[in-house]
MIVO-390708 format. One record per residue: residue number from 1; residue in one letter; x, y, z of N, C-alpha, C in turn. Coordinates in pm, 1 decimal. Layout:
BEGIN
n  res  nxx  nyy  nzz  caxx  cayy  cazz  cxx  cyy  czz
NUM  A  X  Y  Z  X  Y  Z  X  Y  Z
...
END
This chain:
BEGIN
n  res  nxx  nyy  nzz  caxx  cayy  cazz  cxx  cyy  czz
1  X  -22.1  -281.4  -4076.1  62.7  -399.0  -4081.4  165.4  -388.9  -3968.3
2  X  185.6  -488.9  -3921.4  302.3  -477.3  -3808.4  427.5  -558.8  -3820.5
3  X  514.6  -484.5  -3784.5  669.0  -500.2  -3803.6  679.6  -681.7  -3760.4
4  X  787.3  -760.6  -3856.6  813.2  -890.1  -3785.2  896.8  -925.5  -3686.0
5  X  894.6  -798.9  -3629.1  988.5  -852.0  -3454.3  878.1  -786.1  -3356.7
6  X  769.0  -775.6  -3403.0  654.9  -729.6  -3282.8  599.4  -868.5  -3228.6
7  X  569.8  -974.4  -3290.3  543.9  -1110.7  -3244.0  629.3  -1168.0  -3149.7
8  X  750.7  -1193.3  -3191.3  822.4  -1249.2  -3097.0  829.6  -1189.8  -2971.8
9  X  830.0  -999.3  -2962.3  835.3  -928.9  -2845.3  707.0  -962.6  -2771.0
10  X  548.6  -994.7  -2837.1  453.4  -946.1  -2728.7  468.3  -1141.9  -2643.6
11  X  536.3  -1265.4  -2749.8  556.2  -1378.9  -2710.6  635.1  -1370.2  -2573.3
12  X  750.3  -1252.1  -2592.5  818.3  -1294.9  -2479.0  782.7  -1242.0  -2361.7
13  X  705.9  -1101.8  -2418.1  652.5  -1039.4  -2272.1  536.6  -1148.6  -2207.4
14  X  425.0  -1218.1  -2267.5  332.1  -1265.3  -2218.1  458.9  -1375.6  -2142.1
15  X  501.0  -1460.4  -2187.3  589.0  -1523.6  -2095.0  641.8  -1474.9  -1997.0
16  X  722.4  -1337.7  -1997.9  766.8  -1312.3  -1840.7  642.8  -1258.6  -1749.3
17  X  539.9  -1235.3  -1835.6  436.2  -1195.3  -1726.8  373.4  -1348.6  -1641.6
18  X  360.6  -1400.7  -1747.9  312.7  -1609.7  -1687.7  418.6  -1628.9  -1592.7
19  X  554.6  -1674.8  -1573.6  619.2  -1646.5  -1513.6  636.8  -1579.6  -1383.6
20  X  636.7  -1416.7  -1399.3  637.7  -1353.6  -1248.5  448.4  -1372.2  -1216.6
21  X  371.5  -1434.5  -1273.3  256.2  -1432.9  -1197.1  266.5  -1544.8  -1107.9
22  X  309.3  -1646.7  -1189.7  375.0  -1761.9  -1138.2  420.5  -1784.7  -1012.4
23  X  538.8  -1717.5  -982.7  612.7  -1684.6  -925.2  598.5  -1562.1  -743.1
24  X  456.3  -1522.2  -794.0  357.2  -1411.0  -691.1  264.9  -1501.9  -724.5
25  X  240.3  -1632.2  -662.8  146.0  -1690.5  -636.1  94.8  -1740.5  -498.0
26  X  206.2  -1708.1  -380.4  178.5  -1714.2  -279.6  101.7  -1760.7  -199.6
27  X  -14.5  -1681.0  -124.7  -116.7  -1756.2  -11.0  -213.8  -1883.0  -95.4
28  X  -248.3  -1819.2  -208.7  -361.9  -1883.2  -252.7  -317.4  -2020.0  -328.2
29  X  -218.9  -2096.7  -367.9  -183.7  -2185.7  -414.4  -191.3  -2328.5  -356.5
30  X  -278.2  -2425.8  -416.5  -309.1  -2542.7  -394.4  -193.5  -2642.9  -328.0
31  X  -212.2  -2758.5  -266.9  -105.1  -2813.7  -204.0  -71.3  -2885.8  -327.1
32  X  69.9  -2897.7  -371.0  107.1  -2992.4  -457.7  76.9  -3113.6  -454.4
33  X  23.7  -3227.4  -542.5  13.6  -3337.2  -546.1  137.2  -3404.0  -603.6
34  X  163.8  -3511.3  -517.5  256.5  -3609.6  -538.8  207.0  -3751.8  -594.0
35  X  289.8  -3832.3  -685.5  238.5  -3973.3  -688.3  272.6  -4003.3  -560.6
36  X  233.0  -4167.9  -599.3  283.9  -4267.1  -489.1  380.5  -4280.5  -472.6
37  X  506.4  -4264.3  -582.0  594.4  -4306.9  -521.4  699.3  -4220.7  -536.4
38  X  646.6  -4069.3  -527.0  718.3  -3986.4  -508.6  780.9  -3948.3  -340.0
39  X  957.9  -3924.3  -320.4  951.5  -3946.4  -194.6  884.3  -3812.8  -137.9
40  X  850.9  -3798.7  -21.2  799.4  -3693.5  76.6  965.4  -3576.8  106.5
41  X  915.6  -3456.4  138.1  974.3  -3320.6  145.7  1024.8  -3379.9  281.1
42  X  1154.3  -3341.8  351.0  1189.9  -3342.1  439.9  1101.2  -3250.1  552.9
43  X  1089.9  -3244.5  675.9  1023.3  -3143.6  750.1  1185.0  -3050.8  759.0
44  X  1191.7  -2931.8  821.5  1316.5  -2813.2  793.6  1363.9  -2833.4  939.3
45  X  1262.5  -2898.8  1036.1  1399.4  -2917.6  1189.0  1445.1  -2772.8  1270.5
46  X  1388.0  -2675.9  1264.4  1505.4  -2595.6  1302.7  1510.3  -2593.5  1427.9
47  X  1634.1  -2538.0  1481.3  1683.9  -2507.8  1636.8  1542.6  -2475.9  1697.0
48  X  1451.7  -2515.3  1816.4  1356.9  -2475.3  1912.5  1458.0  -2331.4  1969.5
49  X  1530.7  -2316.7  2000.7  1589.3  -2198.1  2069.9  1582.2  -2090.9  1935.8
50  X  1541.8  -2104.4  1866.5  1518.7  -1987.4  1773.7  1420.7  -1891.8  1746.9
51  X  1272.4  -1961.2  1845.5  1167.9  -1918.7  1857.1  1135.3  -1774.4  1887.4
52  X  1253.7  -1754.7  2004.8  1242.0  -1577.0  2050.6  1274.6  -1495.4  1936.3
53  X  1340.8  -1540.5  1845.3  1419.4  -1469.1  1708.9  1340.3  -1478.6  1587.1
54  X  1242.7  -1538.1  1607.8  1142.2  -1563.9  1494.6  1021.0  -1468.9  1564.5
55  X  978.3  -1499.7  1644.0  916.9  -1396.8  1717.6  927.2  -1262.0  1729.0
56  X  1037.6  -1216.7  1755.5  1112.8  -1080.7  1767.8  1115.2  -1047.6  1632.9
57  X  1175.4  -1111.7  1511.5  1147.3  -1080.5  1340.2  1022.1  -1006.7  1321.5
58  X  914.3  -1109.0  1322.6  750.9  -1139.5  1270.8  723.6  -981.8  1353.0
59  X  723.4  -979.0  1484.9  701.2  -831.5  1558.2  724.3  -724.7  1499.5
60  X  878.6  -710.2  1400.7  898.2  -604.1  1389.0  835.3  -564.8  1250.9
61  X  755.6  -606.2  1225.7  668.4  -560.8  1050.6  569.8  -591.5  1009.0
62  X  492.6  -588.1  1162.5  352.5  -548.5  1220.2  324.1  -413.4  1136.6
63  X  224.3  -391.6  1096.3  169.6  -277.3  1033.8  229.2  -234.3  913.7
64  X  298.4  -324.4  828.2  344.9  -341.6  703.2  268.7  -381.3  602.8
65  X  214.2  -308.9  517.6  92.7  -339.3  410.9  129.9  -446.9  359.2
66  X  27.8  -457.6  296.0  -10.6  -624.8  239.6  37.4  -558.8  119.4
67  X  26.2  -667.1  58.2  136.2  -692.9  -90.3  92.2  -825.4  -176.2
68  X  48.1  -850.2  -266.4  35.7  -965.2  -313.7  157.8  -995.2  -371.0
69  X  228.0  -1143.4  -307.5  381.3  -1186.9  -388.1  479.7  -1098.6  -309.0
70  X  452.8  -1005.1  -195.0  506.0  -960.3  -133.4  617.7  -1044.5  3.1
71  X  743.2  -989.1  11.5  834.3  -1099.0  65.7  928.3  -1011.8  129.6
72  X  891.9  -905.6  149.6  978.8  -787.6  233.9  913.8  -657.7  288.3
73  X  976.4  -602.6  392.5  898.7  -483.0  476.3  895.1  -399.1  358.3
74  X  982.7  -305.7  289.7  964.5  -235.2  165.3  903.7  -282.4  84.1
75  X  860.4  -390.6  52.2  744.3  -434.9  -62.3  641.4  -465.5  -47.1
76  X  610.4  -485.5  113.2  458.5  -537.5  163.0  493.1  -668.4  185.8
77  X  372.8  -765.6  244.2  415.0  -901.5  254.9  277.9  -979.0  223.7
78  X  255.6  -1075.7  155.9  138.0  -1156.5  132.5  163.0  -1232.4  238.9
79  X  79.4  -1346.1  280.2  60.5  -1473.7  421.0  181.8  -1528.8  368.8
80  X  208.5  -1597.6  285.9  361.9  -1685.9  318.3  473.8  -1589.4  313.2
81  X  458.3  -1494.7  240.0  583.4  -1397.5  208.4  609.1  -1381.8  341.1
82  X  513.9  -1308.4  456.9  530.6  -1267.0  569.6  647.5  -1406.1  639.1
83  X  613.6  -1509.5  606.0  625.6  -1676.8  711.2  807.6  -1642.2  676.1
84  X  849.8  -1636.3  493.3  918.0  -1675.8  422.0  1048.7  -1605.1  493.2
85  X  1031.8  -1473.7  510.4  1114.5  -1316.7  555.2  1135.9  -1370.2  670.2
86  X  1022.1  -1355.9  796.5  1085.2  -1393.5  932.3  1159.5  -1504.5  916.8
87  X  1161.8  -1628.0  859.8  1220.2  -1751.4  892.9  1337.3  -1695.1  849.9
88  X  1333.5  -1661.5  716.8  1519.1  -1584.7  635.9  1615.5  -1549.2  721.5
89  X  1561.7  -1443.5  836.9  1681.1  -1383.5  893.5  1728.6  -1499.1  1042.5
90  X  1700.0  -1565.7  1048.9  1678.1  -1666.3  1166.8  1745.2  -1821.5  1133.8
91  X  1713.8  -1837.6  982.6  1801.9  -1959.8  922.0  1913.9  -1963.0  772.1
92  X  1958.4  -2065.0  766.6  2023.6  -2047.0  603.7  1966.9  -2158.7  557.1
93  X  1826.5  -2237.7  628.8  1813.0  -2360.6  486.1  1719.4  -2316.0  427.3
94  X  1709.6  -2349.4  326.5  1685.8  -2309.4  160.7  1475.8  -2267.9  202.6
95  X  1437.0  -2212.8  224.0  1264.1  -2187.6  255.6  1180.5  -2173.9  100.1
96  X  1072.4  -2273.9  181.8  957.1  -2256.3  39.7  842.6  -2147.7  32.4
97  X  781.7  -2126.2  -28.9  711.1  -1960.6  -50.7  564.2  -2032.8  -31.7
98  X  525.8  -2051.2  -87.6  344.7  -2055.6  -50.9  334.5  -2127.3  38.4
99  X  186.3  -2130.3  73.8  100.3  -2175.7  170.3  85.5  -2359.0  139.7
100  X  90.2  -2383.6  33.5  105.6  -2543.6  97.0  260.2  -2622.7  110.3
101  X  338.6  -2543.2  46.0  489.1  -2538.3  32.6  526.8  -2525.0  216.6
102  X  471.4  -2462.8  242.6  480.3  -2441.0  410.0  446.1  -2567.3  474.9
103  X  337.6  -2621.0  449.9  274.5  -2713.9  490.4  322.0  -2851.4  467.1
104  X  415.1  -2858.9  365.9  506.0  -3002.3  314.9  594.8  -2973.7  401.3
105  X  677.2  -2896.9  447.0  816.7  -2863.8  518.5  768.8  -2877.4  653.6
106  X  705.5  -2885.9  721.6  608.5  -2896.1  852.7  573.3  -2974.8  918.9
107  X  557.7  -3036.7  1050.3  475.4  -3103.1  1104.6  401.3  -3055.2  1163.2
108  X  257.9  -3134.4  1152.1  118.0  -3157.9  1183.9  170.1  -3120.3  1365.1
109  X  64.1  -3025.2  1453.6  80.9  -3042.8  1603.6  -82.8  -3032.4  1630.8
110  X  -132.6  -3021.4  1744.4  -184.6  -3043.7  1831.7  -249.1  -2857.7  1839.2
111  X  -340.8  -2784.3  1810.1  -395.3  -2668.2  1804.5  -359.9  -2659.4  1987.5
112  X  -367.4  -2728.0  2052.1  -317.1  -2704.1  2209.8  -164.8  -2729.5  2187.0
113  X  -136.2  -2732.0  2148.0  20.4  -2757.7  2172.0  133.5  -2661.4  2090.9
114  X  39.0  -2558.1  2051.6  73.2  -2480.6  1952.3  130.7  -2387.7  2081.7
115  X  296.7  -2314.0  2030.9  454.5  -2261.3  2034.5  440.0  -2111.2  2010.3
116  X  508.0  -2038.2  2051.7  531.1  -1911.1  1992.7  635.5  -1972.4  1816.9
117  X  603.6  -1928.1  1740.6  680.4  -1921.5  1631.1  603.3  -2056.0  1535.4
118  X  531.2  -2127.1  1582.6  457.9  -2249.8  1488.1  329.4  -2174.2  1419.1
119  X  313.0  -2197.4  1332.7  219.4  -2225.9  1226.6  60.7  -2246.5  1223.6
120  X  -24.4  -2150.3  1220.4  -194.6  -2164.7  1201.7  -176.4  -2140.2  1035.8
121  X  -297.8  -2222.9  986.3  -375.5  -2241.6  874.0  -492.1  -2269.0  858.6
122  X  -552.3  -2145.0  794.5  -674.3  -2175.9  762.8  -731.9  -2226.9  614.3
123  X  -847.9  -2221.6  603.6  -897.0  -2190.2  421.1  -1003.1  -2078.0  425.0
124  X  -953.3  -2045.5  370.4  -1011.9  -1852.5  364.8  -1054.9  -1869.3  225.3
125  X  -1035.3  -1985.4  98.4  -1050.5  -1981.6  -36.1  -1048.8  -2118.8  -59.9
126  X  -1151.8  -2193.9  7.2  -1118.3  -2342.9  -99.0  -1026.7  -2433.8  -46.6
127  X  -901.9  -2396.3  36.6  -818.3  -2501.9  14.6  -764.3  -2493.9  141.0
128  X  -720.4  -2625.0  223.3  -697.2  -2646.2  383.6  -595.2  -2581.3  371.9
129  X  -498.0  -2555.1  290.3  -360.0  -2433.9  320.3  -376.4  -2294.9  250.2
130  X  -484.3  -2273.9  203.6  -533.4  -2144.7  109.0  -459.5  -2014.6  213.0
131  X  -438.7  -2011.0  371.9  -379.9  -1871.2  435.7  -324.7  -1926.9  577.5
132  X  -202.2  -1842.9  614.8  -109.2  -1890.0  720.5  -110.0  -1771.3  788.9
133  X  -30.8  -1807.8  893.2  3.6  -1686.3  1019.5  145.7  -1801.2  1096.8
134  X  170.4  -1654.2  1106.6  302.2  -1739.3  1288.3  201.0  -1689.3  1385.6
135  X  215.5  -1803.1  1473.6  147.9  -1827.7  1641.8  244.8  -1711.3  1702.6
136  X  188.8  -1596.9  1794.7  285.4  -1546.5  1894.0  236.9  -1548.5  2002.9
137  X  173.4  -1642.1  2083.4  119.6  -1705.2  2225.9  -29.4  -1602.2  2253.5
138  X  -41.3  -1619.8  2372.9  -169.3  -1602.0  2414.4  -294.4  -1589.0  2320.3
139  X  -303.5  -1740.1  2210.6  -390.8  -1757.7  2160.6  -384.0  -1626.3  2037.1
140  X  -278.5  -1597.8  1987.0  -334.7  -1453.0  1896.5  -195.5  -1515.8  1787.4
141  X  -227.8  -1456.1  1642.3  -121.9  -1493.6  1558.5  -87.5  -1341.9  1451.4
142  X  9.1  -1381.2  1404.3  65.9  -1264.6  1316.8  8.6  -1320.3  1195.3
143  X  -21.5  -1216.6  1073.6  -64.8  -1278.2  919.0  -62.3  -1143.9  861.5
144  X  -38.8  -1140.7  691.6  -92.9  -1055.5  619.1  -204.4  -1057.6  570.6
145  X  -333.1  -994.9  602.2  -475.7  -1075.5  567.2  -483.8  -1036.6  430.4
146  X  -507.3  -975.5  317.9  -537.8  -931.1  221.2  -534.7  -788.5  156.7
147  X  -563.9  -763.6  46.7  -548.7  -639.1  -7.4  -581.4  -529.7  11.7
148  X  -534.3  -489.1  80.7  -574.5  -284.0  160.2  -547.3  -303.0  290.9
149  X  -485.1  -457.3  332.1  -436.2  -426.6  485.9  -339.3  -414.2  512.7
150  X  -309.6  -476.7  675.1  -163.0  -449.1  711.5  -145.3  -552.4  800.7
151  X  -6.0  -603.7  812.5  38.1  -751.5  880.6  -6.6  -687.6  1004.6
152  X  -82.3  -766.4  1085.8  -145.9  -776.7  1184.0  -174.0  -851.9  1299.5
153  X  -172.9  -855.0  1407.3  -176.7  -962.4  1518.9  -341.5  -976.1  1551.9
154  X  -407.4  -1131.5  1516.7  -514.7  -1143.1  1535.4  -566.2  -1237.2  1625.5
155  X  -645.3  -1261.1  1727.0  -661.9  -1356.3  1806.0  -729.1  -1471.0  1720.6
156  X  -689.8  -1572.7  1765.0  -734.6  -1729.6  1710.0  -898.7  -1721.5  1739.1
157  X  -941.6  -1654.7  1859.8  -1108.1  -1675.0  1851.7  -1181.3  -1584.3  1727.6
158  X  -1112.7  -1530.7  1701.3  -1180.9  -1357.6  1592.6  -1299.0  -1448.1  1538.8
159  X  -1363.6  -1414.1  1484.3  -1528.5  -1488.8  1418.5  -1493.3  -1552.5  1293.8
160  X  -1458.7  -1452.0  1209.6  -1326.8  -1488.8  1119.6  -1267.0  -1628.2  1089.4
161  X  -1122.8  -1594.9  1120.1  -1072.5  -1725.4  1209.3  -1064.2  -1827.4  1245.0
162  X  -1181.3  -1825.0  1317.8  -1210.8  -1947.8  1420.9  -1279.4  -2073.3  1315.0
163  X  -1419.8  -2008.5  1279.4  -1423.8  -2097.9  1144.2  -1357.7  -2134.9  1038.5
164  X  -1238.4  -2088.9  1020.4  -1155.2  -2099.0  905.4  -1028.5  -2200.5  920.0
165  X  -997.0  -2190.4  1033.3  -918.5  -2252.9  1124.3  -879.0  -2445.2  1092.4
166  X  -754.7  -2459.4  1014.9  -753.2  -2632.5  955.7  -690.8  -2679.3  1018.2
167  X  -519.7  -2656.5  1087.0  -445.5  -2673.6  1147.0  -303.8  -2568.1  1186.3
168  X  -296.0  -2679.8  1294.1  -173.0  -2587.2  1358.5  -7.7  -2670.4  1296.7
169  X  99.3  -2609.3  1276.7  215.6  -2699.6  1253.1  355.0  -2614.6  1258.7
170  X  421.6  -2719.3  1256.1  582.6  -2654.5  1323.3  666.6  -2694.4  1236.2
171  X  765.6  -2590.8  1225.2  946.5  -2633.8  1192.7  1007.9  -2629.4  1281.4
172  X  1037.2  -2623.5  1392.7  1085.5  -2636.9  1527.0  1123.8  -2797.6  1536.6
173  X  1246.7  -2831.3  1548.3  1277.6  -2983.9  1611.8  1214.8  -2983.9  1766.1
END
């Protein structure tokens, strides 16, 4: 027979576990659907002169294991966690965590017109924002690819990649 405060405890644990799973849902999360007449996310604008500093960030935590829900060099970094951290130390407006959350805050560019510090997305799982990277020029991008790796600089042609490849986009005014 079990005690009557064992129910309520395993109620509340399954909740904080729903919750922080919730919450470490990161790369793989679907783009939110909006009604019609819900208004649209602002794009985030930031300073273009910030690019070397977003750049210089993303560089320094290269070879930082992957992490699922991961959002810091000591914890590892999943694909948006990685996006979430560099942008942090570079701005104070408020940043969204997953991969289509990225993609509402964003504008659509031109895969040629793609910046040091803008935005590749692929679908690696189903979904046109399913995995991200920051662009760091000569055609190659930063990302956390998955479980047993390490944030990594990969060229846009990789075999990989290239097929996976949905769009390019910016927070840069």
């Amino acid at each position: 027979m079990t005690e009557p405060t064992a129910a309520p405890s395993r109620r509340l644990l399954l909740s904080a576990a729903l919750a922080a799973a919730a919450t470490l849902a990161g790369c793989g999360s679907a783009p939110a659907r909006r009604s019609s007449g819900a208004p649209a996310v602002a794009p985030l604008a930031i300073d273009g002169t910030l690019r070397d500093a977003l750049y210089a960030r993303t560089m320094l935590v290269v070879n930082t294991p992957y992490t699922y829900g991961g959002n810091t060099p000591e914890g590892g970094f999943d694909c948006s966690g990685l996006v979430q951290y560099a942008l942090q130390g570079i701005t104070e407006k408020r940043l969204p965590r997953s991969t289509s959350q990225w993609a509402t805050v964003s504008n659509p560019i031109d895969r040629g017109e793609l910046r040091r510090g803008d935005f590749v997305f692929f679908n690696t799982s189903g979904g046109r924002f399913s995995h991200m990277g920051i662009y760091v020029g000569a055609d190659r991008f930063v990302h956390a690819p998955s479980s047993g790796g390490i944030v990594r600089v990969v060229g846009m042609d990789n075999v990989y990649f290239r097929k996976r490849f949905t769009e390019a986009r910016t927070v840069f005014a």
